[in-house]
C-alpha positions, 0 to 999 in steps of 0.5 A: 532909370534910377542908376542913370539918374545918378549919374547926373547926381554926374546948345548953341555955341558962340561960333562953331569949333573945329573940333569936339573940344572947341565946341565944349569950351564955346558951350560952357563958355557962352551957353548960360542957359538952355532947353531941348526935348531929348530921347534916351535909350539905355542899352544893359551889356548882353548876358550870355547867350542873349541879346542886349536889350534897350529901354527908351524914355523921353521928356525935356530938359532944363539948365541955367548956370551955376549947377541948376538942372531940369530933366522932366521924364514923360514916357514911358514913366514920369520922373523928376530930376531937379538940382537947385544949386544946394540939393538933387532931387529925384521925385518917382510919380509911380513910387509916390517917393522923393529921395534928396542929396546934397548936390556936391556930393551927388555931382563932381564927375558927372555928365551934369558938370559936362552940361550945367555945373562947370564955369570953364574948360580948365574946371572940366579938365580938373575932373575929366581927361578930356580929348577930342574924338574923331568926327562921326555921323556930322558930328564933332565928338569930345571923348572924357574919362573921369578922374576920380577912381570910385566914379560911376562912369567909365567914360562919357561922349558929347557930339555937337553939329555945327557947334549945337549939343546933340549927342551924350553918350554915358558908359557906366562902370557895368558896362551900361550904355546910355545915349540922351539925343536932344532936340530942338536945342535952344541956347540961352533962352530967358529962363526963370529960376525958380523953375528949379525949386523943387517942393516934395508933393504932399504925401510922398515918401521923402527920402533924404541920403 
């Protein structure tokens, strides 16, 4: 879960694309702001003679652009990710712990630019080789590899159905999978920003990097 999160420390379109990349430039276009319920499940490369195994977590999620974001984990453990524009903060209910980084250096070529950060299609395409990938299951796809050789991740998918967010795919440089599914997407609904203020909850371990 906490390696995840790092990767976000890496929807309604105006009108539906044709492709995977019409519909992300229509998404970071028009989508100001957005909410959805969302799954994940995190499948670790198989060891030898085992079979994979898959961990699934649930929860809502939150953004309002420039670079602000809510993941609020429910299930099976709660956990916070908030970004405020100027810090990312991850808070563990179970660990009592807080642990804040600057988010332009948490962020750059991650999952959260694809969703929250970027302004256009030509920022993306400054930190991503971005293409788009053959439909599949309804779904138009945009494949994206990072440019930056020390990146976390090893590629990232987004998937839209008729021009709404509904897939994510993160492979990271272990070869760990993740697949975030939202529901109920809504696109640019009034969102208030102090949502995204974070307050370390008395008496929890604080940690700052």
């Amino acid at each position: 879960m906490k390696r995840f999160a790092t990767f976000f420390i890496a929807t309604c379109a105006l009108s539906a694309g044709a492709t995977g990349l019409n519909d992300l430039e229509s998404f970071v276009k028009g989508v100001k702001s957005g909410k959805a319920e969302f799954s994940q499940v995190v499948t670790a490369p198989a060891k030898e003679g085992q079979v994979a195994r898959s961990k699934v977590s649930s929860g809502t999620f939150e953004f309002l652009r420039p670079g602000r974001f809510k993941f609020t984990y429910k299930k099976p453990f709660e956990q916070t990710i908030v970004a405020d524009g100027q810090t990312l903060w991850l808070y563990d209910v179970d660990l009592n712990q807080v642990t804040a980084r600057k988010q332009a250096q948490a962020l750059g070529s991650t999952p959260a630019a694809l969703i929250a950060s970027s302004a256009d299609i030509k920022a993306l395409q400054a930190d991503f080789n971005l293409a788009d990938s053959p439909d599949k299951d309804g779904l138009q796809w945009v494949q994206g590899a990072p440019k930056a050789k020390d990146s976390q991740l090893q590629s990232v998918r987004v998937g839209f159905r008729q021009g709404k967010l509904e897939i994510l795919e993160i492979v990271d440089t272990f070869g760990q999978k993740s697949v975030l599914t939202f529901n109920g997407f809504q696109s640019n609904p009034v969102t208030d920003p102090e949502l995204f203020q974070f307050k370390p909850p008395a008496g929890a371990d604080v940690v700052r990097q």
